[in-house]
C-alpha positions in Angstrom: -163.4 -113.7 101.5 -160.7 -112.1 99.0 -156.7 -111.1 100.7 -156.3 -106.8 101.3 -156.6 -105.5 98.0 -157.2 -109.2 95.8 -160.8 -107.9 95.3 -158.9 -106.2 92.6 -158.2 -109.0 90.9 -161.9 -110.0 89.7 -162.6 -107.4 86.9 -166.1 -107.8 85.7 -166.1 -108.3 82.3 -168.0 -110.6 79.8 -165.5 -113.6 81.1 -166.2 -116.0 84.1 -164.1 -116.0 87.3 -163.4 -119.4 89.3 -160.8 -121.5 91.3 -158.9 -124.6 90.1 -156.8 -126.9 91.0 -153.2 -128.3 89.5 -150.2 -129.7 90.7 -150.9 -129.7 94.4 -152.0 -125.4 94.2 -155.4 -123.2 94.0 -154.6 -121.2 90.5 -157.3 -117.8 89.7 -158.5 -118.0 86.1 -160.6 -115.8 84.0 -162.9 -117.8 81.2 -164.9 -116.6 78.5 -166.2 -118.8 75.2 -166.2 -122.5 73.8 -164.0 -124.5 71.3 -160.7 -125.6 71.2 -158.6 -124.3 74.2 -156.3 -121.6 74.5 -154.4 -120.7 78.0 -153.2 -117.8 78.4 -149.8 -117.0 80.9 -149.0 -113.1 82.0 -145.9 -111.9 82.3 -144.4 -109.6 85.5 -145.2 -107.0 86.6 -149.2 -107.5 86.0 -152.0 -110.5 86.3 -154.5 -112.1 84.3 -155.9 -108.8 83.2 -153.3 -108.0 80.4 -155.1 -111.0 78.9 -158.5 -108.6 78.8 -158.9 -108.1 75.2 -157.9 -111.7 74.0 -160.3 -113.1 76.2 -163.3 -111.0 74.1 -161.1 -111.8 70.8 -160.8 -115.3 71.0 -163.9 -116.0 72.4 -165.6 -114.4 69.4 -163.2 -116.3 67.0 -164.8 -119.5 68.8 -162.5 -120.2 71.0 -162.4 -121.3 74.4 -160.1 -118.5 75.9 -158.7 -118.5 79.9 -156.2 -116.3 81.4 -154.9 -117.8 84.6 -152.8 -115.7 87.4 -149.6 -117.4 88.0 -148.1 -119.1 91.2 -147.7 -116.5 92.9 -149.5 -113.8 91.7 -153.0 -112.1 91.9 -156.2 -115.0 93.1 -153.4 -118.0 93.2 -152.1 -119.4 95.7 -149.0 -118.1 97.2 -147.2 -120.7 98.8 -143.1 -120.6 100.4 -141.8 -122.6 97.1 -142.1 -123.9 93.5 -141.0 -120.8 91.6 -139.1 -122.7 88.9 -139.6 -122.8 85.3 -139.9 -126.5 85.6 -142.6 -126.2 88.3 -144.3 -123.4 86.8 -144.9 -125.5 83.2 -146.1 -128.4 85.4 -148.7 -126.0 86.7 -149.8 -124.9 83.5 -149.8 -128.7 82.0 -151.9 -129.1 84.9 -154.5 -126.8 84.6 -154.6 -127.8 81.0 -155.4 -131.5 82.2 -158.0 -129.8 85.1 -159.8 -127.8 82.5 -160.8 -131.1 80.7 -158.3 -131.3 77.7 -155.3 -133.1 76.7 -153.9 -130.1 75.0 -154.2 -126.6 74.2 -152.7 -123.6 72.6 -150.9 -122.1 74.6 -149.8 -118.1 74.6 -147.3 -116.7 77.5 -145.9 -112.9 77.5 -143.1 -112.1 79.3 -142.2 -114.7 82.1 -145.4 -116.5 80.7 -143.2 -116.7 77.8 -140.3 -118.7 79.7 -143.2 -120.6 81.0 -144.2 -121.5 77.8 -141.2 -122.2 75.8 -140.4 -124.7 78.7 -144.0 -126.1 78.6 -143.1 -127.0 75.0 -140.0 -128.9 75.9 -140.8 -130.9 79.5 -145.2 -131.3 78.5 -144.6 -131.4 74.3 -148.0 -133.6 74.2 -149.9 -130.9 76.1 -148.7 -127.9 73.9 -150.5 -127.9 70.6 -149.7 -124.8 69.2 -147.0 -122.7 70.9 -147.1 -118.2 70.7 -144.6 -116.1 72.9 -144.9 -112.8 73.3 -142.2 -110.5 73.8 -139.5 -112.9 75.0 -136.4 -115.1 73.9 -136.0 -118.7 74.0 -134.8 -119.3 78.1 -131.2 -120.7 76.8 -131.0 -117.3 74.1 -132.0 -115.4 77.2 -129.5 -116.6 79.9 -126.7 -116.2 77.2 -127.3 -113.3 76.2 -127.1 -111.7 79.7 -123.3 -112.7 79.4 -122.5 -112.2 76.0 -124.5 -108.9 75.1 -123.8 -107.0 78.5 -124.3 -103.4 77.2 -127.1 -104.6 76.0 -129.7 -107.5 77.1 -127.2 -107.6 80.0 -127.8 -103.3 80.9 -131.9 -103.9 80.1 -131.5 -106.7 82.5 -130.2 -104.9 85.2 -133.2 -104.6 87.4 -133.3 -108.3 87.6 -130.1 -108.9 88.9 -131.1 -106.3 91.6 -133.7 -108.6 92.8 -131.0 -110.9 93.7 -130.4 -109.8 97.2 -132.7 -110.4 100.3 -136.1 -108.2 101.5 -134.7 -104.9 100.4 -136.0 -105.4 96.7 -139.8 -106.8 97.8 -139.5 -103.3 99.9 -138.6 -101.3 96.7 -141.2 -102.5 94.8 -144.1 -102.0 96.6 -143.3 -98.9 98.2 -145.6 -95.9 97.2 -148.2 -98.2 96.0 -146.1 -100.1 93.9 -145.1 -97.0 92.3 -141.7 -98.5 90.9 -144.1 -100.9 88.8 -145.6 -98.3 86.8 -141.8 -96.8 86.1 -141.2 -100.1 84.5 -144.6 -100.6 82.5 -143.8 -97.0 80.8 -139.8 -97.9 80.6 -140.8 -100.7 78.5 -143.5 -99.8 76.5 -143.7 -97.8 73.5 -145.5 -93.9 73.5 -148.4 -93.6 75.4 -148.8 -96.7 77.7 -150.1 -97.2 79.9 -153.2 -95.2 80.8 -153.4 -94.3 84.3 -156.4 -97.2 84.7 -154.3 -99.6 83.7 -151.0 -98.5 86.2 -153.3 -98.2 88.8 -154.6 -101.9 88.5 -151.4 -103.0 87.8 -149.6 -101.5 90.5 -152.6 -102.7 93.0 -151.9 -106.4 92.0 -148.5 -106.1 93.2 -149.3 -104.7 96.8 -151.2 -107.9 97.7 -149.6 -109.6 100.2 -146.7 -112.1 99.5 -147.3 -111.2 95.5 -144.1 -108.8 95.4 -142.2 -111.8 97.1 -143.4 -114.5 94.8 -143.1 -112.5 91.6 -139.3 -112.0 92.5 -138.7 -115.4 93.3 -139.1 -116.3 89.5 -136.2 -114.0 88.5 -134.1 -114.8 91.6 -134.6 -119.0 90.5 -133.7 -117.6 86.9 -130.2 -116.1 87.7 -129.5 -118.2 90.5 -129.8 -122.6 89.0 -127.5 -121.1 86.2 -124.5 -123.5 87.9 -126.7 -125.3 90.1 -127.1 -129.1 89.2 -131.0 -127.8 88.7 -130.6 -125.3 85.7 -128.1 -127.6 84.6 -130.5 -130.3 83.7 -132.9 -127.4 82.6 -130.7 -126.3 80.2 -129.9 -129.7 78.9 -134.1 -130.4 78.3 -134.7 -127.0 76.7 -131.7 -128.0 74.3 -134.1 -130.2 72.9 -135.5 -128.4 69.8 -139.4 -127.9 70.4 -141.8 -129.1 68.1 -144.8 -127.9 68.1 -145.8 -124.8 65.9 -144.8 -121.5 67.1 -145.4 -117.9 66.9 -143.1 -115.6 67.6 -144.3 -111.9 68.1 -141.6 -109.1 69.3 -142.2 -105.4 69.6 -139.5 -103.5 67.7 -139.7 -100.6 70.7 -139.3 -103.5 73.9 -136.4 -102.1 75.9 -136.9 -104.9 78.4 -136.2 -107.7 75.9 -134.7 -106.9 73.0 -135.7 -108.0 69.7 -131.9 -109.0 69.1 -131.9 -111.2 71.7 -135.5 -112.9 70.9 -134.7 -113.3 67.3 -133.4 -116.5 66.0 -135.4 -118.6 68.7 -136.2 -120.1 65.4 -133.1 -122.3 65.9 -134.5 -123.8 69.1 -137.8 -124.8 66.8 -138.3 -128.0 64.5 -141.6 -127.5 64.0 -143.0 -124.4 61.6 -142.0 -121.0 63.0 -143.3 -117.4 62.7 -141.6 -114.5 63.5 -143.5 -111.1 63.7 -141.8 -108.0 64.5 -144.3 -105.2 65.2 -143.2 -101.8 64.4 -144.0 -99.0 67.4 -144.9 -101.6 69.7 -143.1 -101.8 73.5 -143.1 -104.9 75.5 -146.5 -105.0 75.9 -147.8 -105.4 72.3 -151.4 -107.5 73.2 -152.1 -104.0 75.5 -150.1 -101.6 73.0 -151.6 -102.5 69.7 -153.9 -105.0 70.3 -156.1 -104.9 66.5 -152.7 -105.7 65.0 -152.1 -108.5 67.7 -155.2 -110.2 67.4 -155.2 -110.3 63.5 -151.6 -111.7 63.7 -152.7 -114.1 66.4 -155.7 -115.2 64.4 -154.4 -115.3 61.1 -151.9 -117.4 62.5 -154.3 -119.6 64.6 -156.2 -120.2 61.8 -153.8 -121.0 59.6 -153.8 -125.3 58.9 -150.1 -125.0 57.9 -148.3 -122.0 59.7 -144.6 -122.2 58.1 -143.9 -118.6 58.2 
């Protein structure tokens, strides 16, 4: 028996739907194909689903492709705590671990791309190959919400809204979540989303305690800045991260800027790639994604990926 309105969150499709467990919590995944593995991590405001295509796409390319929902989010549990970047990549190095590997590729968009990054640092032996989509490396991120303030700081202003109590959770699902499809088409390029897409989207987000959970990530993200918690954080993700790492930016993201995700080559000692793709929003695996796959790909297939 499924929550009020998770029956949403298990699109048919040719990809397999089950339960697992990690790091003490039930995580929703999606599935489809054999071979090496590659875990996918969404980004807010959506689920497993922006993941849709990749799943086919890698799968084809012989890959073993999953797409789980976060803590917090969609067929996952939801419990009262743990929405930490340092939790979160535990969760992730779990389900790595619970799907039967030691490693994986590993692809986060968004806040999946915080997850990721930070996977990279605290789990470096679970994190083969590293690709973030459409977000900064987490210490390039938190300074530029101080240093750049009429810019990253200004697109970053519905974040530090979600800092106060109730009221926000309120806001976002009111109307049917109608404030998430503002943001989708705020952030993406011309065009997206279709009204299928908002529609599931903005479902995901009125299941119970997913508003909450979702905004617990940002509040955690603003709030350890001077706690003795994102302290140590940002002392491990000083560490530069080694494993190989695509970079891919869309030139159009107004949520994160390509200014402030550029240069996360810095933070890399193993071989870097940085893609910028031209006319693409935020959302560039759901905006363009012919020109994502064949960047993710080539890139995947690549034996020595320096640039």
């Amino acid at each position: 028996m499924t929550l009020r309105g998770e029956s949403a969150i298990y699109v048919d499709g040719p990809w397999s739907h089950r339960a697992i467990s990690a790091n003490g919590t039930r995580f929703h995944i999606a599935e489809a194909g054999d071979g090496p593995l590659v875990l996918m991590l969404h980004g807010f405001p959506q689920f497993w689903w922006t993941w849709r295509g990749q799943l086919v796409t890698l799968a084809e390319a012989g890959y073993r492709a999953v797409a789980a929902d976060l803590r917090g989010y969609g067929g996952s549990d939801k419990p009262p705590r743990g929405y930490d970047l340092i939790t979160a990549a535990s969760d992730a190095a779990g389900l790595i671990r619970s799907l039967g590997e030691a490693n994986a590729v590993v692809i986060g968009h968004d806040w999946g791309g915080l997850v990721a990054w930070t996977m990279a640092a605290y789990h470096p032996k679970v994190v083969r190959r590293l690709a973030v989509v459409s977000m900064a490396h987490p210490l390039r991120m938190r300074n530029a919400l101080l240093t750049d303030p009429l810019g990253q700081g200004r697109r970053s202003g519905y974040a530090f809204g979600f800092q106060v109590p109730v009221l926000p959770e309120h806001n976002l699902v009111r109307d049917h979540a109608q404030r998430v499809g503002q943001m989708l088409r705020a952030w993406s390029g011309p065009g997206w989303p279709d009204p299928d897409t908002e529609r599931r989207y903005r479902t995901a987000m009125c299941i119970p305690s997913v508003a909450h959970s979702a905004l617990e990530y940002h509040r955690w993200f603003m709030r350890s800045r001077l706690r003795p918690d994102g302290m140590r954080y940002a002392r491990r993700m000083s560490a530069p991260i080694q494993a190989p790492t695509l970079h891919l930016q869309g030139s159009l993201d107004t949520c994160v800027l390509p200014v402030t995700a550029r240069g996360a080559g810095r933070h890399v000692d193993g071989p870097y790639r940085w893609r910028l793709l031209d006319g693409s929003g935020h959302f560039p695996h759901e905006e363009q994604p012919q020109r994502f796959d064949t960047e993710l790909r080539g890139w995947l297939a690549d034996p020595e990926p320096e640039r």
